[in-house]
C-alpha positions in Angstrom: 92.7 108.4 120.0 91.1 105.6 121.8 92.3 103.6 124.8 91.7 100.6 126.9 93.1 100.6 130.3 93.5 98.2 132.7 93.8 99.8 136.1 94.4 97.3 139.1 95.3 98.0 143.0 96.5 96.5 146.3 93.7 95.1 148.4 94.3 97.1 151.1 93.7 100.5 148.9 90.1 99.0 147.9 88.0 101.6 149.8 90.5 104.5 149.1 90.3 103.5 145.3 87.0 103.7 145.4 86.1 106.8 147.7 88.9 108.5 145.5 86.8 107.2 142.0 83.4 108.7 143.4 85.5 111.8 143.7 87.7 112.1 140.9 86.3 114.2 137.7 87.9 113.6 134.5 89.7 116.6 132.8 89.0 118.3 129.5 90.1 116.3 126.4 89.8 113.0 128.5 86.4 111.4 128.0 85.4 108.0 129.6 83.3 105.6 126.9 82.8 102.6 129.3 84.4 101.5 132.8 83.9 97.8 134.0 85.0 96.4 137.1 86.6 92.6 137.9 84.0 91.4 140.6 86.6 88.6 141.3 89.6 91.3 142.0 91.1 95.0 142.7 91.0 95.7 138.8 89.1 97.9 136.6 89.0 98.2 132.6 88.8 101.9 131.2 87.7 102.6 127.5 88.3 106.2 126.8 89.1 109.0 124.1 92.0 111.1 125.3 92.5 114.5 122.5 96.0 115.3 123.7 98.9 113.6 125.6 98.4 116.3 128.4 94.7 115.2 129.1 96.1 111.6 129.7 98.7 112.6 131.8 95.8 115.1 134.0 93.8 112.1 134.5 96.5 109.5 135.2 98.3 111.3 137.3 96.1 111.5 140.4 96.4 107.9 140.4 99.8 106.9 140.3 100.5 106.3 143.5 97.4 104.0 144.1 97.0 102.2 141.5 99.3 100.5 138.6 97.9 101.5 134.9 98.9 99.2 131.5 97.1 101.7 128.8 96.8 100.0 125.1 96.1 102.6 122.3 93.1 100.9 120.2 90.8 100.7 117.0 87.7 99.1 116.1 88.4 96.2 114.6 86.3 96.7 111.1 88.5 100.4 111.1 91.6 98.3 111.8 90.9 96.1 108.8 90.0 98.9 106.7 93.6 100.2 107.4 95.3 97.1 106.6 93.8 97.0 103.4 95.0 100.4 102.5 98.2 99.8 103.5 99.1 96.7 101.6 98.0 98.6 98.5 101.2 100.9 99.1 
């Protein structure tokens, strides 16, 4: 399924955050499509696959005492429409 993320952090943790990123490998089933960064402040956006609820959990966890995650499951919006039509024709 795919995933947007939006990942932000206290000031203070800026370097750790970051020294922690340049570390950090993702786990198996947990594949990063595009990561952006606010220029303006401690927050980062994440678009990624995850294959199982375990591989999200392996890669969120090392962060949860850093940072604060709000994850949003989503679809391509042509696939989303795609879907609509298909389900009002039930």
């Amino acid at each position: 399924m795919l995933f947007m993320e939006i990942i932000t952090w206290d000031p203070k943790d800026d370097m750790e955050t970051g020294k922690r990123y340049m570390e950090w490998k993702p786990p198996e089933g947990y594949n990063i499509l595009g990561a952006w960064n606010d220029v303006a402040a401690c927050r980062a956006f994440f678009l990624f696959e995850a294959e199982s609820a375990e591989a999200f959990a392996a890669a969120a966890f090392p962060w949860r005492d850093i940072t604060r995650m709000e994850t949003v499951q989503v679809m391509e919006t042509k696939k989303f429409m795609e879907l609509v039509v298909k389900i009002r024709k039930m």
